[in-house]
C-alpha positions as CSV (number, residue, x, y, z in Angstrom):
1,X,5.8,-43.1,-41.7
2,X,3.2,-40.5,-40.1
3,X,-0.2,-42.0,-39.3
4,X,-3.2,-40.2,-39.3
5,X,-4.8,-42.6,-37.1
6,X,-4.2,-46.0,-35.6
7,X,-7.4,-47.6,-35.9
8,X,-9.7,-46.4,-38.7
9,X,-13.4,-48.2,-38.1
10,X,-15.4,-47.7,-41.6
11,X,-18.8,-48.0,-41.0
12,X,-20.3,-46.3,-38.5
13,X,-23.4,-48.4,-37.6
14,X,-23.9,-50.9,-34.4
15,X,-20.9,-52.9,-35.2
16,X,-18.4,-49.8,-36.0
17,X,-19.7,-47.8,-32.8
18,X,-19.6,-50.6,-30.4
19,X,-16.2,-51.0,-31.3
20,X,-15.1,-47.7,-30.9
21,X,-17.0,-47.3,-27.9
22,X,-15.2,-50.8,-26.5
23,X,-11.8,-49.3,-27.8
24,X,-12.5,-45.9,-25.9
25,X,-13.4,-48.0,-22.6
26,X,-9.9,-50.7,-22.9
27,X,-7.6,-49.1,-25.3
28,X,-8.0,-45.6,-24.2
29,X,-4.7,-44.6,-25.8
30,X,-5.2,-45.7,-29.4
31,X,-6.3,-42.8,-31.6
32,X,-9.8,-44.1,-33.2
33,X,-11.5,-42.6,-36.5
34,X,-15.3,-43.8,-37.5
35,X,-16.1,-43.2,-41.1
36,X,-19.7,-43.6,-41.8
37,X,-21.2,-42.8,-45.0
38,X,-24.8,-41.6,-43.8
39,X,-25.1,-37.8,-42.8
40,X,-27.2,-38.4,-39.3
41,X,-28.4,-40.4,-37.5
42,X,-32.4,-41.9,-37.0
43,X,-34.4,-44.4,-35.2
44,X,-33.8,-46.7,-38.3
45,X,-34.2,-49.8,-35.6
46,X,-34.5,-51.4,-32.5
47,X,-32.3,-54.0,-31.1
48,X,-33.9,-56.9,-28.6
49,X,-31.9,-59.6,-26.8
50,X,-31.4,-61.6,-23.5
51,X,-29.6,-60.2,-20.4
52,X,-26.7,-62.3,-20.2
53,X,-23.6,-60.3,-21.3
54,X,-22.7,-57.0,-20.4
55,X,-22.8,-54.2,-22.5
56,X,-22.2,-50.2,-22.4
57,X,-25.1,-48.9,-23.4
58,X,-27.9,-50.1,-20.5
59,X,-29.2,-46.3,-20.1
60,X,-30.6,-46.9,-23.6
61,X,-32.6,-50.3,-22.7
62,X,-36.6,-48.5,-22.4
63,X,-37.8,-52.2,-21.3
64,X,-37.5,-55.3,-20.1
65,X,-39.7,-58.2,-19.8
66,X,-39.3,-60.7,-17.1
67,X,-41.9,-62.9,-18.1
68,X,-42.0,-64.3,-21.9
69,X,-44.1,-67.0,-24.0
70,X,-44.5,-69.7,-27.0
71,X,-47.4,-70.4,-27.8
72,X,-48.4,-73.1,-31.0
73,X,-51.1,-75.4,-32.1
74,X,-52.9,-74.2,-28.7
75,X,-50.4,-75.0,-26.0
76,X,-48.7,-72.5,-24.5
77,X,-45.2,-72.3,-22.5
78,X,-44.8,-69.3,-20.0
79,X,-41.7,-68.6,-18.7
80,X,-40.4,-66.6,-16.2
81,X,-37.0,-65.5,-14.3
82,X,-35.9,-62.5,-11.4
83,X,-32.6,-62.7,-13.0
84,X,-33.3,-62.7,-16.9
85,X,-34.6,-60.4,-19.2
86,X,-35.2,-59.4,-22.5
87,X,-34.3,-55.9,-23.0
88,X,-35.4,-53.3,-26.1
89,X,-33.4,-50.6,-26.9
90,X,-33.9,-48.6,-29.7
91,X,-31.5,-47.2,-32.2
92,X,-31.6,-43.6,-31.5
93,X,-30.6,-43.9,-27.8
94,X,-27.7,-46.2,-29.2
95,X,-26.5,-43.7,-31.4
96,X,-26.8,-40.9,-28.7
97,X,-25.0,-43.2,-26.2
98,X,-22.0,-43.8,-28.4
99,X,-21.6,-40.7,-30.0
100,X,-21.5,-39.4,-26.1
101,X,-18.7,-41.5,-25.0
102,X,-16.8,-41.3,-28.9
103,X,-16.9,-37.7,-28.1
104,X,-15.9,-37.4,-24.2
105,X,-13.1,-40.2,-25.3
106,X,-11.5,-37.7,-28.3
107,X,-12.5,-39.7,-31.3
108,X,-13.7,-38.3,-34.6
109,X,-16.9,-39.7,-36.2
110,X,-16.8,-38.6,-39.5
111,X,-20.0,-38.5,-41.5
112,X,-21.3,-38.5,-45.0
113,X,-18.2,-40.0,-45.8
114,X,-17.3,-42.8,-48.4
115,X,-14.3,-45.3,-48.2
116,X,-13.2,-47.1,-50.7
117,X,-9.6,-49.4,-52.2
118,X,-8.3,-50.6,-48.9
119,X,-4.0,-51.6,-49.2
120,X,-1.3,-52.6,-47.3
121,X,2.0,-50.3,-47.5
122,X,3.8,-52.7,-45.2
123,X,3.1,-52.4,-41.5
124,X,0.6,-49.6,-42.4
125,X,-2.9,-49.7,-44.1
126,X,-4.0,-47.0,-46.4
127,X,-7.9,-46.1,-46.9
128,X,-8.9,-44.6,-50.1
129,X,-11.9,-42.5,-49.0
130,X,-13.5,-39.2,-50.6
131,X,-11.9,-36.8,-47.9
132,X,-8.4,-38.4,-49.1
133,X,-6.1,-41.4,-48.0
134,X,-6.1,-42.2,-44.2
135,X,-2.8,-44.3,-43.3
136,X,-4.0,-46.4,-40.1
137,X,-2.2,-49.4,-37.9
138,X,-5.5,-51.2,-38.3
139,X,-8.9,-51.3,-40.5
140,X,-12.0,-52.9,-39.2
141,X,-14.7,-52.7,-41.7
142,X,-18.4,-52.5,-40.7
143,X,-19.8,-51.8,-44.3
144,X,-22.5,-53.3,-45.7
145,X,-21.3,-56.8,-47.4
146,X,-22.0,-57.5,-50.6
147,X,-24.6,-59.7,-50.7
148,X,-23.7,-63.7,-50.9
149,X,-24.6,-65.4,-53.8
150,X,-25.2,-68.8,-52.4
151,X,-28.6,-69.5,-51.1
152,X,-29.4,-69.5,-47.8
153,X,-31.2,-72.6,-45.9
154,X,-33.9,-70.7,-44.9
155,X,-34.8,-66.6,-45.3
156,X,-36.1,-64.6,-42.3
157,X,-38.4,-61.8,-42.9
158,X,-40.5,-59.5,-40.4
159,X,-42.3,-56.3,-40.6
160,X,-43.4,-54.7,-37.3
161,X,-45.6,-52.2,-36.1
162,X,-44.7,-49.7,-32.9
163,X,-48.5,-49.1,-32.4
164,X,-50.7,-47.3,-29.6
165,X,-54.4,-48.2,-29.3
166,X,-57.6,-46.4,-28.0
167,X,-58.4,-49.2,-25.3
168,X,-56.3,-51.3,-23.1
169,X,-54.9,-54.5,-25.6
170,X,-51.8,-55.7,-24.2
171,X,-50.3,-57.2,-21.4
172,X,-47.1,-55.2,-20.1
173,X,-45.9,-58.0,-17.8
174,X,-45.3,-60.4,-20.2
175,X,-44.3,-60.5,-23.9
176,X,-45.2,-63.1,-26.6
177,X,-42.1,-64.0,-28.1
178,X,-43.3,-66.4,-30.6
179,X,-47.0,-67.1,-31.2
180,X,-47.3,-69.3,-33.9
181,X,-49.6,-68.8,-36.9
182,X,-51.2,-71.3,-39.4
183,X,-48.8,-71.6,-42.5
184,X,-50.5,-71.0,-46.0
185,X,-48.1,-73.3,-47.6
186,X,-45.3,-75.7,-47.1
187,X,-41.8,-74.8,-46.3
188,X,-43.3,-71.5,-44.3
189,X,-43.6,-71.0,-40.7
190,X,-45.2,-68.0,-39.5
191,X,-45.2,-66.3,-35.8
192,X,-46.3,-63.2,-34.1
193,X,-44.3,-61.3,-31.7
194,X,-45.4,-58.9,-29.3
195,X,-43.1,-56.6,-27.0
196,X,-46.1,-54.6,-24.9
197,X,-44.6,-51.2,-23.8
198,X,-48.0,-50.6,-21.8
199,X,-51.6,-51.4,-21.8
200,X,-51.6,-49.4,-24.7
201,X,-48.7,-49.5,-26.2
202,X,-46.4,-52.0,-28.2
203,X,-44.6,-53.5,-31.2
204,X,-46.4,-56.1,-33.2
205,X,-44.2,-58.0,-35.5
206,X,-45.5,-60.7,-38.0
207,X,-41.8,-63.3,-38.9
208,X,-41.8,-65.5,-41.7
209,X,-39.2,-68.6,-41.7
210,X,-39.5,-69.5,-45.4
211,X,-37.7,-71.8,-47.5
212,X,-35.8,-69.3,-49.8
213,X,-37.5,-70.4,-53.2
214,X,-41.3,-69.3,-52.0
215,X,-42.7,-65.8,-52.8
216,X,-43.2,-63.4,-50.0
217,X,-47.1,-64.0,-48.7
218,X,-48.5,-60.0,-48.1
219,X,-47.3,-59.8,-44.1
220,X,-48.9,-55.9,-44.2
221,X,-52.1,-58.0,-44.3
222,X,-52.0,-60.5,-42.0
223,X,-50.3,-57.8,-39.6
224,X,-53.5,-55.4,-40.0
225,X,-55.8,-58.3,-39.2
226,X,-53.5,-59.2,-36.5
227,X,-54.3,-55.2,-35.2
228,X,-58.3,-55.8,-35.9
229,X,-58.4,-58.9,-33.8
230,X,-56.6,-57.2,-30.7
231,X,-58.2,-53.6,-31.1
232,X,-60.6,-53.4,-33.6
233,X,-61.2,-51.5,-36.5
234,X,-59.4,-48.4,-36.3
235,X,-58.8,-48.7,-32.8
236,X,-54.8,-48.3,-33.1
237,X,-52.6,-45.5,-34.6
238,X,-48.9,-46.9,-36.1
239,X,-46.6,-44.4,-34.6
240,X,-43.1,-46.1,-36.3
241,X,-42.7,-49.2,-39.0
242,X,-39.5,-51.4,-39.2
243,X,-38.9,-54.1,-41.5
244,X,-36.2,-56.5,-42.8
245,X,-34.9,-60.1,-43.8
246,X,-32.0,-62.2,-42.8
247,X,-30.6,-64.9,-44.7
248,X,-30.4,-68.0,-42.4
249,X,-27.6,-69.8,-43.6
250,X,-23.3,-70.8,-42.0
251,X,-20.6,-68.1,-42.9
252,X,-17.8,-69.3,-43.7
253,X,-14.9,-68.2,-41.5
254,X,-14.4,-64.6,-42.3
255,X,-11.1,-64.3,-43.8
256,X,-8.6,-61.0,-42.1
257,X,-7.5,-59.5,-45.6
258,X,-6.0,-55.6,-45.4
259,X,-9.3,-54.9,-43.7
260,X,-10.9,-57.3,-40.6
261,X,-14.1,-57.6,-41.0
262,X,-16.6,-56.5,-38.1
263,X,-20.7,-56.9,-37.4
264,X,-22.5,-58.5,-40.3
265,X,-19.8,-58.5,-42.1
266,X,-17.9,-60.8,-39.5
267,X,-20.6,-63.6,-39.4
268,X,-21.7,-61.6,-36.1
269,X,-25.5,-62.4,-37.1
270,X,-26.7,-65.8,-35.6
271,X,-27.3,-68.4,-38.1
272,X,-30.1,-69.8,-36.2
273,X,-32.3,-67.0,-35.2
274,X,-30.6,-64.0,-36.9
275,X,-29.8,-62.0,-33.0
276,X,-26.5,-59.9,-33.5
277,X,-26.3,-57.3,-31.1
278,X,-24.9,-59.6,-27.9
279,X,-22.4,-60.9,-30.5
280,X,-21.3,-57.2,-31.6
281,X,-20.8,-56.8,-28.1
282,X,-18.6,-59.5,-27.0
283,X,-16.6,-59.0,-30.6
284,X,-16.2,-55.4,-29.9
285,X,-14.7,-56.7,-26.3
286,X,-12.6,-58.9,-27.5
287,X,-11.0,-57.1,-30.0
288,X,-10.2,-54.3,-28.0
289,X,-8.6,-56.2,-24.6
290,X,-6.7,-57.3,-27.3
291,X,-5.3,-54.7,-29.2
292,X,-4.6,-53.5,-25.9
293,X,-2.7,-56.0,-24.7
294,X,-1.0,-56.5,-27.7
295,X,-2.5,-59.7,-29.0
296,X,-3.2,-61.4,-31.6
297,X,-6.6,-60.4,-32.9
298,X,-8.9,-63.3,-32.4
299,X,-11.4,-64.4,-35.3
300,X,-14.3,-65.8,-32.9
301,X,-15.4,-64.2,-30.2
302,X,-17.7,-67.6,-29.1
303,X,-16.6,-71.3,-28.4
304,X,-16.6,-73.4,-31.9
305,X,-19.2,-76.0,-30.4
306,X,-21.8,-72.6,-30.7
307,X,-21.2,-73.0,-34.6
308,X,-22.1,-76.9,-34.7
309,X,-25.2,-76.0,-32.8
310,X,-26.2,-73.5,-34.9
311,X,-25.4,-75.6,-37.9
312,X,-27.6,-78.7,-36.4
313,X,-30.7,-76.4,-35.8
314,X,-30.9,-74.7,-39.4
315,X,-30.6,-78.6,-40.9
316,X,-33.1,-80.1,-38.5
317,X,-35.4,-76.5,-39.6
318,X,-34.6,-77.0,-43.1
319,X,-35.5,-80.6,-43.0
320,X,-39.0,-79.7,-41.6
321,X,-40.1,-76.6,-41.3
322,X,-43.2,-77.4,-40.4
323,X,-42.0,-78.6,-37.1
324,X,-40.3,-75.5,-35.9
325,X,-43.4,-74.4,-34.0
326,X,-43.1,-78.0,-32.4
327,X,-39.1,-77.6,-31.8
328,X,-39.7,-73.7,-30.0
329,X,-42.9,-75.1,-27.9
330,X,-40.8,-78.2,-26.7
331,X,-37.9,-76.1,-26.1
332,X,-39.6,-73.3,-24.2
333,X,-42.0,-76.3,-22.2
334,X,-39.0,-78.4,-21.2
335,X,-36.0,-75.8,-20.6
336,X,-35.4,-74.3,-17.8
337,X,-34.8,-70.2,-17.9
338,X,-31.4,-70.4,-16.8
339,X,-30.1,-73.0,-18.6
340,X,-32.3,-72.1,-21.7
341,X,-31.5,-68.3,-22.1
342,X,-27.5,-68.4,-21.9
343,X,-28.3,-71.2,-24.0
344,X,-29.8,-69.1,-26.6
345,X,-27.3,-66.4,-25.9
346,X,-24.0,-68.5,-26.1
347,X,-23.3,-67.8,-22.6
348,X,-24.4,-71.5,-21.3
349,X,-22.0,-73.5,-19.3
350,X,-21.6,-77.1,-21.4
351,X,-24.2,-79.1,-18.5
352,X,-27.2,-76.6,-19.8
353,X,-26.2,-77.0,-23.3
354,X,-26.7,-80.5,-22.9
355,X,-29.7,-80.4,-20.6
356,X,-31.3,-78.0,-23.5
357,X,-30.3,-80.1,-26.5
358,X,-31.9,-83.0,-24.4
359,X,-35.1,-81.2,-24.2
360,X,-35.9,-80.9,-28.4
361,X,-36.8,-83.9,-30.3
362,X,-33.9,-86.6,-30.4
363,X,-34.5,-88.4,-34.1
364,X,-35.4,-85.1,-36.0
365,X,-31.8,-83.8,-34.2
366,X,-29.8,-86.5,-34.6
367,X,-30.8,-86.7,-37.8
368,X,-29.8,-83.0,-38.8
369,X,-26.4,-83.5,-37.2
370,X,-25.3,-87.1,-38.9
371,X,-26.7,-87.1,-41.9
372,X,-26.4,-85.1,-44.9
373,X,-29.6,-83.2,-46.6
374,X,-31.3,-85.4,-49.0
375,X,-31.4,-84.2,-52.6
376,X,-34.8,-82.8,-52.1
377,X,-33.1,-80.3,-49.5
378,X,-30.5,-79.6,-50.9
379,X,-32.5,-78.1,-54.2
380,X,-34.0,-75.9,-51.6
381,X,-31.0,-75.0,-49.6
């Protein structure tokens, strides 16, 4: 049976190009189609992360920060590394980048178009979409997931502001990764971070950690008096707004059906802090050396122990939330940069996980990780 393709990616977003990009750099001669259902493309975001996995899209990084700090109940850690960074690279240079290499490598990106029934015809799939059936080896699906109905441990939300200001406000050399705010209520922790482009320029974001049953406080507000404190009134134009919220909770194992699921839809999101983009990357990778080489497709891309970790943190956090300013200040105090990045990026060798794990607060820890939630947590969770 004729294919029209042999891998069909639907969804055309970071998970769905990274892919296709990592399938035109090590599986050069599999024909590749990208369905996305949008009709162009935008600056609808901006990915951040550390520097510790290699990725094909660096001419689309604007900045990096070498220097980075945690500041709560008025101590402050400041970190620093000649190695490490934290990059920013914003959406529309990832969308130009890949569509660039989709192109130069043959493969069709197809959008405004909608995919739907996905079925196995033995060896072959077969995509119902709105331009007709496409017959495929292989279906990755990027889509959007439906959302889960089980309550999440704890709900990240953030609003940010890309802003420039009349007078000099911010410090380029160093950004404020989490600057932690007084909570107006229990089960809510609130932060500011602060990636300064310049002097004048950078993007303010106010992040909530709630427990999922509390109403959203009005971040707009405490963001605008955020502005007036650093630049006074009317000192600041917003030149682009983002928004979002995570759910901070432990996928389960994300089943391969007809279609193998990709990006958020893969569990590619980090339960613990909610970073995805290093993750797309070393799926995208891993997926491609392997189709190939002819291998089985694997359904991790990270070391299982990474999944324990993350599952101990959100238990200790959703024991006491009120201590994660505590947990990130100790962290960021007693870790050191090269053990403590990889760390956070799943790159750490199993002596700097340890000599991290050492560095947070033993009894809330152990706790987390031996003993189940009590019932008062568990109505929460």
């Amino acid at each position: 049976m004729t294919l029209d393709t042999d891998v069909l990616i639907l969804g055309g977003g970071c998970a769905g190009l990274s892919l296709a990009v990592a399938l035109a750099q090590h599986a050069p001669r599999l024909r590749v189609t990208t369905l996305e259902k949008r009709t162009g493309y935008t600056r609808d975001r901006t990915w951040c992360f550390w520097s510790t996995t290699d990725h094909p899209f660096k001419a689309g990084i604007t900045r990096e920060w070498h220097s980075w700090r945690v500041q709560a109940d008025g101590e402050e850690a400041r970190q620093s590394s000649r190695t490490l960074c934290y990059q920013h690279l914003p959406a529309d240079n990832f969308y130009a980048l890949a569509q660039d290499r989709m192109t130069r490598a043959g493969q069709p990106l197809v959008l405004g178009a909608q995919a739907g029934a996905i079925r196995a015809d033995g060896s072959t799939m077969v995509t119902e979409t709105d331009r007709g059936a496409v017959r495929s080896r292989w279906v990755f699906d990027a889509r959007t997931a439906e959302p889960d109905s089980t309550r999440p441990a704890l709900l990240q939300r953030f609003l940010g502001w890309h802003v420039r200001t009349l007078q000099p406000c911010f410090d380029p050399a160093c950004m404020d990764l989490m600057d932690f705010q007084t909570s107006t209520e229990p089960g809510r922790t609130v932060f500011f971070y602060v990636l300064p482009f310049s002097a004048h320029e950078a993007l303010v974001e106010i992040t909530y950690l709630d427990r999922p049953d509390l109403l959203p406080e009005p971040a707009e507000q405490r963001l605008l008096q955020r502005m007036q404190q650093m630049c006074g009134e009317g000192g600041y134009e917003v030149v682009y707004r983002e928004c979002g919220a995570l759910p901070m909770r432990m996928e389960q194992s994300p089943a391969h059906g007809p279609a193998i699921p990709i990006g958020t839809r893969g569990g590619r999101v980090k339960p613990s802090s909610g970073y995805a983009f290093q993750r797309i990357q070393r799926q995208s990778r891993v997926l491609a050396q392997a189709l190939a080489a002819g291998r089985p497709l694997p359904r991790r891309a990270e070391p299982a122990y990474y999944r324990w970790l993350d599952g101990v943190f959100l238990a200790a956090l959703q024991r006491h939330p009120e201590r994660a300013p505590h947990y990130f200040l100790r962290l960021f105090q007693r870790g050191r940069p090269e053990a403590l990045v990889p760390f956070l990026s799943e790159t750490a060798s199993l002596p700097d996980i340890l000599a991290t794990m050492l560095a947070l607060p033993k009894l809330d820890f152990a706790q987390a990780a031996l003993l189940p939630a009590r019932p008062s947590e568990r109505e929460h969770a």
